[in-house]
C-alpha positions as CSV (number, residue, x, y, z in Angstrom):
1,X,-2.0,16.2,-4.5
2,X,-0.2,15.1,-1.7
3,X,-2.3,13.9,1.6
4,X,-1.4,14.3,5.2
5,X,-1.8,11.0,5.6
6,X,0.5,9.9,2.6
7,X,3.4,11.7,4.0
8,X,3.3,10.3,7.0
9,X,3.4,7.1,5.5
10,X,6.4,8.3,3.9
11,X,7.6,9.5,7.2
12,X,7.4,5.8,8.7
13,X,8.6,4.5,6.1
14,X,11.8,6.5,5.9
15,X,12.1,6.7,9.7
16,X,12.3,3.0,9.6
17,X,15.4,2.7,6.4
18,X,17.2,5.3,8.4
19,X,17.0,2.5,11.6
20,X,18.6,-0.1,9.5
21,X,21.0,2.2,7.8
22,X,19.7,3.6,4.6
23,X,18.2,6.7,3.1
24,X,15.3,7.6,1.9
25,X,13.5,10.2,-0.3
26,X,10.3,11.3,-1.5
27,X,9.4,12.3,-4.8
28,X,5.6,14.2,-5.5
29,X,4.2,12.5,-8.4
30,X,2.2,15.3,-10.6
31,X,-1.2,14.4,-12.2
32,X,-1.5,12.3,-14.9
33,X,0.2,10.1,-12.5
34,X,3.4,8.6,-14.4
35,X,5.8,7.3,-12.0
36,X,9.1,5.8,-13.5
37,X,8.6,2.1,-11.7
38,X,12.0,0.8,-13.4
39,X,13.9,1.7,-10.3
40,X,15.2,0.2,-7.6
41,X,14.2,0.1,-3.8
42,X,11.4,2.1,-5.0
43,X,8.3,2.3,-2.7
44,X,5.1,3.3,-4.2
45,X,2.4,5.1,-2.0
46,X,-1.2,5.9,-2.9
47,X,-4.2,4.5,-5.1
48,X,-4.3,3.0,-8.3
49,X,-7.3,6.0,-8.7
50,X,-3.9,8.7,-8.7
51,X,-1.3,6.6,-10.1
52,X,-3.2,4.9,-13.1
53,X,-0.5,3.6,-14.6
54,X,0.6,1.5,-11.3
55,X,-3.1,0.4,-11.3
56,X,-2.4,-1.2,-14.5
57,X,0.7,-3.2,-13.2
58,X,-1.2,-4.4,-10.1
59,X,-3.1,-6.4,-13.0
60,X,-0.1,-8.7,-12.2
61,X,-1.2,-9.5,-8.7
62,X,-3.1,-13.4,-9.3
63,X,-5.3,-12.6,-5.8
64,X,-6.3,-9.4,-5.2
65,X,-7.0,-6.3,-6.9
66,X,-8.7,-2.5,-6.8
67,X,-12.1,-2.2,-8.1
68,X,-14.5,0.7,-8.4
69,X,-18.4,1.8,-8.7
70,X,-20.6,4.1,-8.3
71,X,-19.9,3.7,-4.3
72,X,-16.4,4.3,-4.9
73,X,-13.0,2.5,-4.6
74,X,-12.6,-1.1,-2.4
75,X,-10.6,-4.0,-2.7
76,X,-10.9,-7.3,-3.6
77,X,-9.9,-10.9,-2.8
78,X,-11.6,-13.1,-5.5
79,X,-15.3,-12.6,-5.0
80,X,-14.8,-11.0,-1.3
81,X,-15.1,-7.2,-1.4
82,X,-13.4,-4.9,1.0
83,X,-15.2,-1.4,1.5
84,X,-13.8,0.8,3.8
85,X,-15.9,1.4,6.8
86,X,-14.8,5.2,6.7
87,X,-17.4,5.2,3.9
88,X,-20.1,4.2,6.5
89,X,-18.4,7.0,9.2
90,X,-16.2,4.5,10.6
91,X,-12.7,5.5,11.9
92,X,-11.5,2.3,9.7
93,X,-9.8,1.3,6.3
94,X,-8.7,-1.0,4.1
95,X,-4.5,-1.4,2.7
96,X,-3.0,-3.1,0.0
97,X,0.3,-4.1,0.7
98,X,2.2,-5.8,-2.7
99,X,5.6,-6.6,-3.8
100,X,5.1,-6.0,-7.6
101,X,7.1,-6.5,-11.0
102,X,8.9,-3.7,-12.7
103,X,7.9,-3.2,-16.0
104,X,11.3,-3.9,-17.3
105,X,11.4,-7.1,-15.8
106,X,14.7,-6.2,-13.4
107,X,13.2,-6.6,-10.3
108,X,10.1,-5.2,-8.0
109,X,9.0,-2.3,-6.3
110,X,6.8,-2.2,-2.7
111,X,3.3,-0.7,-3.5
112,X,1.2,0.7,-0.8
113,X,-2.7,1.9,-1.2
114,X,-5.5,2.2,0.5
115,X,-8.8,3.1,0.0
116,X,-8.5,6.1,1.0
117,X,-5.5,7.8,2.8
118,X,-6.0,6.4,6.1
119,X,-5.4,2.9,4.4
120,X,-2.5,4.0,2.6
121,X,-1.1,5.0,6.1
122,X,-2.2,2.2,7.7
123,X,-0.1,-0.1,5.3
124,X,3.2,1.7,6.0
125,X,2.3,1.3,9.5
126,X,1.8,-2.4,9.4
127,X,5.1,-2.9,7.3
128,X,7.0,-0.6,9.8
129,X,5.7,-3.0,12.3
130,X,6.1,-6.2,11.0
131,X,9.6,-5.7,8.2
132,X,11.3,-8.0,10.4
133,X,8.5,-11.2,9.6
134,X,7.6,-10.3,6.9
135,X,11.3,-9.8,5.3
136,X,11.9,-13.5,7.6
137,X,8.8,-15.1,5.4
138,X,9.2,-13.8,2.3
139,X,12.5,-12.3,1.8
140,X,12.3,-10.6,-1.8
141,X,9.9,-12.5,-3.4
142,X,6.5,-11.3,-4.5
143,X,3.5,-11.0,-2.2
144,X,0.3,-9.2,-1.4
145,X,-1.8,-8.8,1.7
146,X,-4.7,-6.5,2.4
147,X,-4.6,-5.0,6.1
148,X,-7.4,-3.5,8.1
149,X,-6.3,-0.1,9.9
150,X,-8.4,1.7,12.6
151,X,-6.9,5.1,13.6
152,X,-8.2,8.0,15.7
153,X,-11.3,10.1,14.7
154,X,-9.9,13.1,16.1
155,X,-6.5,12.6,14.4
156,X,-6.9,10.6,11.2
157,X,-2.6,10.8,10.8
158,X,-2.5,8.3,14.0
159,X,-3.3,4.4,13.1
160,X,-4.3,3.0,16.5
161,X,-4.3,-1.0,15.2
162,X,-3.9,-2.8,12.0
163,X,-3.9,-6.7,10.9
164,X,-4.4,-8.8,8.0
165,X,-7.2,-9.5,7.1
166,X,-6.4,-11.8,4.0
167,X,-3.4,-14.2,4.0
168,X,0.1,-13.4,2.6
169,X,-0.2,-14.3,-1.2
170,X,3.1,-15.7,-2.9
171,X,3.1,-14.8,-6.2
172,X,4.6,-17.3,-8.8
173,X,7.6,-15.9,-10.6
């Protein structure tokens, strides 16, 4: 299943490659949720929930990771859990943003989730909005932040604001 909100994340995201010169393209990922990760300048959009297998290699990330109960899906930062306030009727969510290892080892692939679509959108928004820094900061190595998106009630495709809400994590080679 592919979400509004998903492809215009994709949409950012490629409007932005196309600024600097490159292409992009989209692939639909079909239920189980295999994606071939072993690729490069791939870009991975949704939750760990759809893509289990991607879920798995965010195991990798030392800070922060998905989590789930009988509430649902949120995000965590060691002990500090991250519920999106669209659960509590909120026009609000919560992104992952990582930089994550390939399975083979060759390299690393951006990953984008939210807790629910809005967040996943919300992500590609704050990369879109802040490549230049954060490519200045961290250049290729890997990372991961979780964002805080608010977009409009009536239009849940337009993110309004986003920031960090955790630091930049470097992750050790």
């Amino acid at each position: 299943m592919l979400s509004a909100e998903s492809f215009a994340a994709y949409n950012a995201l490629a409007e932005l490659a196309r600024s600097v010169g490159l292409d992009a393209s989209y692939e639909v990922v079909p239920p189980p949720g295999f994606v071939h990760l072993n690729r490069p300048n791939l870009i991975v959009l949704t939750s760990p929930r759809l893509l289990p297998f991607v879920g798995q290699v965010m195991e990798a990330d030392p800070h922060l990771r998905f989590a789930s109960d009988e509430r649902g899906w949120y995000l965590m930062d060691g002990e500090t859990e991250y519920r999106s306030p669209r659960d509590d009727g909120h026009s609000a969510d919560y992104g992952y943003i990582g930089r994550l290892p390939r399975p083979d080892g060759k390299g690393s692939f951006l990953y984008l989730a939210g807790t629910h679509a809005q967040g996943t959108l919300g992500a590609a928004q704050f990369v879109a909005d802040n490549l230049a820094q954060l490519y200045k900061e961290l250049k290729n190595r890997r990372f991961s932040t979780i964002i805080r998106c608010e977009y409009d009630s009536n239009d849940p495709r337009k993110i309004l604001a986003c920031e960090r809400v955790t630091p930049i994590y470097r992750h050790e080679s």
